[in-house]
N, CA and C of each residue as an Amber inpcrd file, in Angstrom:
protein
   327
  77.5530000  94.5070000  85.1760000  78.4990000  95.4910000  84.6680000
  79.3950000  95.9340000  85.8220000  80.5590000  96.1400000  85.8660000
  81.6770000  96.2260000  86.6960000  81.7860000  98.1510000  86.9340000
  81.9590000  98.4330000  87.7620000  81.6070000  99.9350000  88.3480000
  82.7540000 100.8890000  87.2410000  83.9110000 100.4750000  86.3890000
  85.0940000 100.9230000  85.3810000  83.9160000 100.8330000  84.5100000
  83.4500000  99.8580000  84.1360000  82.8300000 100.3280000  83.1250000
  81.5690000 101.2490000  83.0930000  80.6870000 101.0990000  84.0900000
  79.5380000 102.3330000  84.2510000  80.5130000 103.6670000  84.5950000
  81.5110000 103.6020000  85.2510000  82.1050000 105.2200000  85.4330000
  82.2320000 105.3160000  83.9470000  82.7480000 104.6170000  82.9470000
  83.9770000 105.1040000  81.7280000  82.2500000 105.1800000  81.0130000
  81.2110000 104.7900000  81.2810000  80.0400000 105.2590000  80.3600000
  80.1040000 106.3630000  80.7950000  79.9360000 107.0090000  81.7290000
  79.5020000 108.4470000  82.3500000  80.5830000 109.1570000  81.7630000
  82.0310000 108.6480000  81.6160000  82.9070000 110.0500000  80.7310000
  82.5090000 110.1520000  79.3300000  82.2260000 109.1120000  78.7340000
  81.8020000 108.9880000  77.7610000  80.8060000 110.2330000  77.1950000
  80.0100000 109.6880000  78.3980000  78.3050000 110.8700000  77.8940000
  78.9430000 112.2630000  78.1780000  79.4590000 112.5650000  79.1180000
  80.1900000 113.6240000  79.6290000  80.7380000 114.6300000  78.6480000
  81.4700000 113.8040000  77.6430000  82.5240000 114.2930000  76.4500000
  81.4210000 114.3540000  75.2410000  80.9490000 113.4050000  75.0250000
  79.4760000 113.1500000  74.3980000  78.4940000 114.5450000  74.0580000
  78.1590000 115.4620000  75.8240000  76.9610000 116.3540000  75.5650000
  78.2610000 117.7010000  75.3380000  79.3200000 117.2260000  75.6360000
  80.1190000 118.2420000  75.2370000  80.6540000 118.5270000  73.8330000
  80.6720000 117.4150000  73.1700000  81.7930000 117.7240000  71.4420000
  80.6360000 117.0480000  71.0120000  79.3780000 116.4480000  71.0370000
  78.4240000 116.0110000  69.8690000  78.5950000 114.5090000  69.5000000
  79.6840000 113.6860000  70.1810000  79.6100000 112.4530000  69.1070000
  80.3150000 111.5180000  70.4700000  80.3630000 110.1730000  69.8370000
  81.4820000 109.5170000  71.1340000  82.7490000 109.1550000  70.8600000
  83.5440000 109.9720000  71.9560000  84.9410000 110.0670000  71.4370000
  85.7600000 108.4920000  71.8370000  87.3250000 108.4400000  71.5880000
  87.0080000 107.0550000  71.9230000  88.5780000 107.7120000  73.1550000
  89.2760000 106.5530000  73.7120000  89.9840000 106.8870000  74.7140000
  91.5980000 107.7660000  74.1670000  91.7770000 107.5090000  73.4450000
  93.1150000 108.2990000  72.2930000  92.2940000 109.8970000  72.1370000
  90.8010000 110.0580000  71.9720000  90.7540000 111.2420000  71.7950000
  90.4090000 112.0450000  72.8750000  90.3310000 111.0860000  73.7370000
  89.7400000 111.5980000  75.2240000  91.2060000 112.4270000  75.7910000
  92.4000000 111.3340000  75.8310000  93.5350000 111.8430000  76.2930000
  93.8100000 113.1040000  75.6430000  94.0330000 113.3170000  74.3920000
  93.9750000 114.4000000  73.3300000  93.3440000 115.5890000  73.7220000
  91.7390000 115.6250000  74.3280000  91.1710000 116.7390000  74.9050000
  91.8430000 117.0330000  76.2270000  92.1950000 116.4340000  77.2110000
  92.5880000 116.1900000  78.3150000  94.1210000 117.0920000  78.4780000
  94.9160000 116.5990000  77.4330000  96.3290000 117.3250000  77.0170000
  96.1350000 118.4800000  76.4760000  94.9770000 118.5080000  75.8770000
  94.9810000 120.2210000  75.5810000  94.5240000 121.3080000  76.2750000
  93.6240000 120.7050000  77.4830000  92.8510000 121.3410000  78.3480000
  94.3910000 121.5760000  79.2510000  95.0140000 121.1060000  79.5110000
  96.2530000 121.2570000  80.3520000  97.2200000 122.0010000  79.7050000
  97.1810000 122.0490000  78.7430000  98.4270000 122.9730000  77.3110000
  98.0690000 124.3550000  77.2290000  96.5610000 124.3790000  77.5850000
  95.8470000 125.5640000  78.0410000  95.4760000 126.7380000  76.1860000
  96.0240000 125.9420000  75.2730000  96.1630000 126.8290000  74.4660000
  94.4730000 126.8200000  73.0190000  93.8890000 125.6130000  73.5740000
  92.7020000 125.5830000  72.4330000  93.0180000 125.3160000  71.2460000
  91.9840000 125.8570000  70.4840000  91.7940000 124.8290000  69.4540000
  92.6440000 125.0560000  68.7660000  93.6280000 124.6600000  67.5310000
  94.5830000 125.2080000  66.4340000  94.8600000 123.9560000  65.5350000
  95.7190000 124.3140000  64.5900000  96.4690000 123.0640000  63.5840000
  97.3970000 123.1260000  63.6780000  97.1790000 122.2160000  64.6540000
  98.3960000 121.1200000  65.5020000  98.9160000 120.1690000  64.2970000
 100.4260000 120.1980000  64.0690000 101.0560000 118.9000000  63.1860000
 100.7860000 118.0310000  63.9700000 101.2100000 116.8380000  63.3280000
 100.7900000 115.2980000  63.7830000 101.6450000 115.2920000  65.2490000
 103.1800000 115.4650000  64.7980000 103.5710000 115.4680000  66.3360000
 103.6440000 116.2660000  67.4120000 102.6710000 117.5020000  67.3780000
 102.1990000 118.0680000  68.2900000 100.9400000 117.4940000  68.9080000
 100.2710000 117.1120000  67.8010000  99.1630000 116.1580000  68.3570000
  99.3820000 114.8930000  69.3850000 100.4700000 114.1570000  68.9120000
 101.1780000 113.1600000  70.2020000 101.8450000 113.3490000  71.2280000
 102.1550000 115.2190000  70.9670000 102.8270000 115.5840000  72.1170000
 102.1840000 115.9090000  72.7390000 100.1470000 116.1100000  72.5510000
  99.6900000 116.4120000  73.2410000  98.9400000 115.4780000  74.4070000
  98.4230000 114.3720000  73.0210000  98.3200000 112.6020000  73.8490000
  98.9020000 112.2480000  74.8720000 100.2050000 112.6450000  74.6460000
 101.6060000 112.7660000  76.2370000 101.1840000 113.5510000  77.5050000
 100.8390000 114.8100000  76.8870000 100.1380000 115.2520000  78.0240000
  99.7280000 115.2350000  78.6250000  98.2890000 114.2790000  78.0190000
  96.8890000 113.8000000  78.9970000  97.4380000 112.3800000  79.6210000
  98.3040000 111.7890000  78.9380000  98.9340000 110.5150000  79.8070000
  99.5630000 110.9260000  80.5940000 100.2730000 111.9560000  80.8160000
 100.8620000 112.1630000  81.7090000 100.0050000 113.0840000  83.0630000
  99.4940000 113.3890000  82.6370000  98.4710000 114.2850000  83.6130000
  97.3850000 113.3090000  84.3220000  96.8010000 112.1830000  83.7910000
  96.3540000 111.3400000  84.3720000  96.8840000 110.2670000  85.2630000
  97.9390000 110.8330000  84.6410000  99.1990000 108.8750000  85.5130000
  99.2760000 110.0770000  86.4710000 100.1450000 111.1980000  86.4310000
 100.3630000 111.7240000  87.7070000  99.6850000 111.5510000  89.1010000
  98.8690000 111.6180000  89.0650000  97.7970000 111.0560000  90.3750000
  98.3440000 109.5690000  90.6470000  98.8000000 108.7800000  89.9520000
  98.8930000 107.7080000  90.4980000 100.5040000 107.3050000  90.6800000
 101.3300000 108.4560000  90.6480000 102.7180000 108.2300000  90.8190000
 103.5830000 107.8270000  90.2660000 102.8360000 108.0950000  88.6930000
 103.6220000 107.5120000  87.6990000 104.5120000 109.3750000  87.2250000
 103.9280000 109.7450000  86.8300000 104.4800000 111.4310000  86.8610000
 104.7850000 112.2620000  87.4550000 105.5950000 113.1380000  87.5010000
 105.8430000 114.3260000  88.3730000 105.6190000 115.3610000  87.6230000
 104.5340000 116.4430000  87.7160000 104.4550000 117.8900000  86.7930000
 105.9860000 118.7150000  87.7400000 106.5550000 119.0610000  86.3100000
 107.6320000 119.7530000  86.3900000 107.1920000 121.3570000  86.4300000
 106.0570000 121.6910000  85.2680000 106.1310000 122.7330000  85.3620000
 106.0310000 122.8420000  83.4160000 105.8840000 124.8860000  83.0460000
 105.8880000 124.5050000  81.6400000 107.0420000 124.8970000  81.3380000
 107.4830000 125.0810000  79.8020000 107.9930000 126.0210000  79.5750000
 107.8020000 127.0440000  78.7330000 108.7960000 128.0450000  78.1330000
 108.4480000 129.5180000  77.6590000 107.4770000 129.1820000  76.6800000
 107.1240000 128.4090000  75.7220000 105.7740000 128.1370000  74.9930000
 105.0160000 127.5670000  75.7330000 104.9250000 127.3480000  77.4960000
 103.8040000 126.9400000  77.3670000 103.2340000 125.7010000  77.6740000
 104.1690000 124.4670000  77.3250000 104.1200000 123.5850000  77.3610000
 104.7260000 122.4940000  78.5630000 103.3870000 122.2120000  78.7300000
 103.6170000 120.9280000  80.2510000 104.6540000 120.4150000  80.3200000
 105.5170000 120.4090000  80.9190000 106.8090000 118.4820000  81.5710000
 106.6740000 118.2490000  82.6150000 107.3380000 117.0260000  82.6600000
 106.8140000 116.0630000  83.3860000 107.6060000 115.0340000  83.4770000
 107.9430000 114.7060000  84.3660000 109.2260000 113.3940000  84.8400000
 108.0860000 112.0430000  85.1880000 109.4150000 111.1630000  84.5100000
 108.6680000 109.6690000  84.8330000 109.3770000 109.1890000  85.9700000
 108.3740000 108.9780000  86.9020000 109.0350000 108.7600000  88.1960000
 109.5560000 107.2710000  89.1090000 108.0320000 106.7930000  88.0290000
 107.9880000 105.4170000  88.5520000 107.4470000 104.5920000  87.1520000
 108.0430000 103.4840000  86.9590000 107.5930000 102.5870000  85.5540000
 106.7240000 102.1190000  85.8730000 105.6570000 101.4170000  85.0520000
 104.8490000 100.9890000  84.7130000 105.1190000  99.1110000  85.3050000
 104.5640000  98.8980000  85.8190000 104.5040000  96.9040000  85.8100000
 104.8480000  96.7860000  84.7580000 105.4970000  95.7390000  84.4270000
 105.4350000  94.4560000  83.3920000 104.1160000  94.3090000  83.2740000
 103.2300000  93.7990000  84.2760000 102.0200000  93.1040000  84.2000000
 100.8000000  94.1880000  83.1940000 101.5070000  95.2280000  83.2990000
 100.2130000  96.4390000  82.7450000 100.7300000  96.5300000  81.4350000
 100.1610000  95.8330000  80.7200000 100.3160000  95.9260000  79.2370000
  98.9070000  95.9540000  78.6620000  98.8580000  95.8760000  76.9640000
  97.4180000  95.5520000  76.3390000  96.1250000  95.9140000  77.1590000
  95.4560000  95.0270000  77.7030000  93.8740000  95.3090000  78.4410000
  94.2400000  95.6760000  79.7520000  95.4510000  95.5630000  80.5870000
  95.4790000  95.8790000  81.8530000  95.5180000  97.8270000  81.5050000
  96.5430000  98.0270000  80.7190000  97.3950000  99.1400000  80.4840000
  95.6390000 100.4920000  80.1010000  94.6110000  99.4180000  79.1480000
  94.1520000 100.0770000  78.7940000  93.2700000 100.8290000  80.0910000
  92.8270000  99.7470000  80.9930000  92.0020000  99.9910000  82.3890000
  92.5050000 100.7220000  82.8560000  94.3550000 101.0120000  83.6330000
  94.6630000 101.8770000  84.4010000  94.2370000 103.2820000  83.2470000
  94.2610000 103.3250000  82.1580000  94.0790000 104.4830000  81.6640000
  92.6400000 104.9670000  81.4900000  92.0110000 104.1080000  81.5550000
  90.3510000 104.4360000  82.0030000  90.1320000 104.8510000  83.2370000
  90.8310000 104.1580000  84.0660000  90.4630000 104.3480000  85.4930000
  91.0100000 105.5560000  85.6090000  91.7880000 106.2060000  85.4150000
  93.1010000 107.4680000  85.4750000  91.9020000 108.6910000  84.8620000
  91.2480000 108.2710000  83.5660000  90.6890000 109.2470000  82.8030000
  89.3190000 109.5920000  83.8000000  88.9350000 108.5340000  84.2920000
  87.6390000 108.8470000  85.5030000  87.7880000 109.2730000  86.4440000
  89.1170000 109.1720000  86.9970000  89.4130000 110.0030000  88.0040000
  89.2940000 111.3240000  87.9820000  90.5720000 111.5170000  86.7340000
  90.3870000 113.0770000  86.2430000  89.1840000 114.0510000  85.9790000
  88.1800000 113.2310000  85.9650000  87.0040000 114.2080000  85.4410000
  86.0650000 113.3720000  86.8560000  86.5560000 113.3850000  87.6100000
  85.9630000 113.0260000  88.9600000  84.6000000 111.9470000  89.1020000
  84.3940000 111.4490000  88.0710000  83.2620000 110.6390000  87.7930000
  83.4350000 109.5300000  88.9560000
């Protein structure tokens, strides 16, 4: 087993003894963006919900120089400049790893 995948078990269990079930990486980002939105639990429309997905992508890429935190605004809400693109090469299974690897970082595993 490759050390991405024993870390991404450990977020797993992590999120696991925390919400009761196993979340998968879309809902991981989702907790991640809201923990940063700072605002908890509510009924979020659908595209607040992706605006929140944005969040945690963006809060995780940041560490790796893909984001710049701007700061919020008067609601509250995170921005964030794209600073640097993404490879070509990071698509499908690459794209999904940097975002595993990004999500293990974040929770320091």
């Amino acid at each position: 087993m490759n050390t991405i995948e024993a870390r991404w078990r450990n977020v797993q269990k992590l999120v696991y003894h925390r919400f009761g079930e196993k979340l998968d990486e879309q809902t991981i980002l989702f907790i991640i963006g809201l923990q940063e939105l700072g605002k908890g639990e509510a009924d979020y429309k659908k595209e607040e919900k992706l605006d929140i997905i944005h969040v945690g992508i963006c809060t995780v890429l940041s560490n790796y120089g893909y984001y710049q935190f701007l700061g919020k605004d008067d609601d509250g809400w995170p921005h964030f400049k794209n600073i640097k693109k993404l490879p070509n090469e990071i698509q499908g299974e690459n794209q999904e790893i940097l975002l595993k690897t990004a999500i293990i970082d974040y929770f320091n595993l």
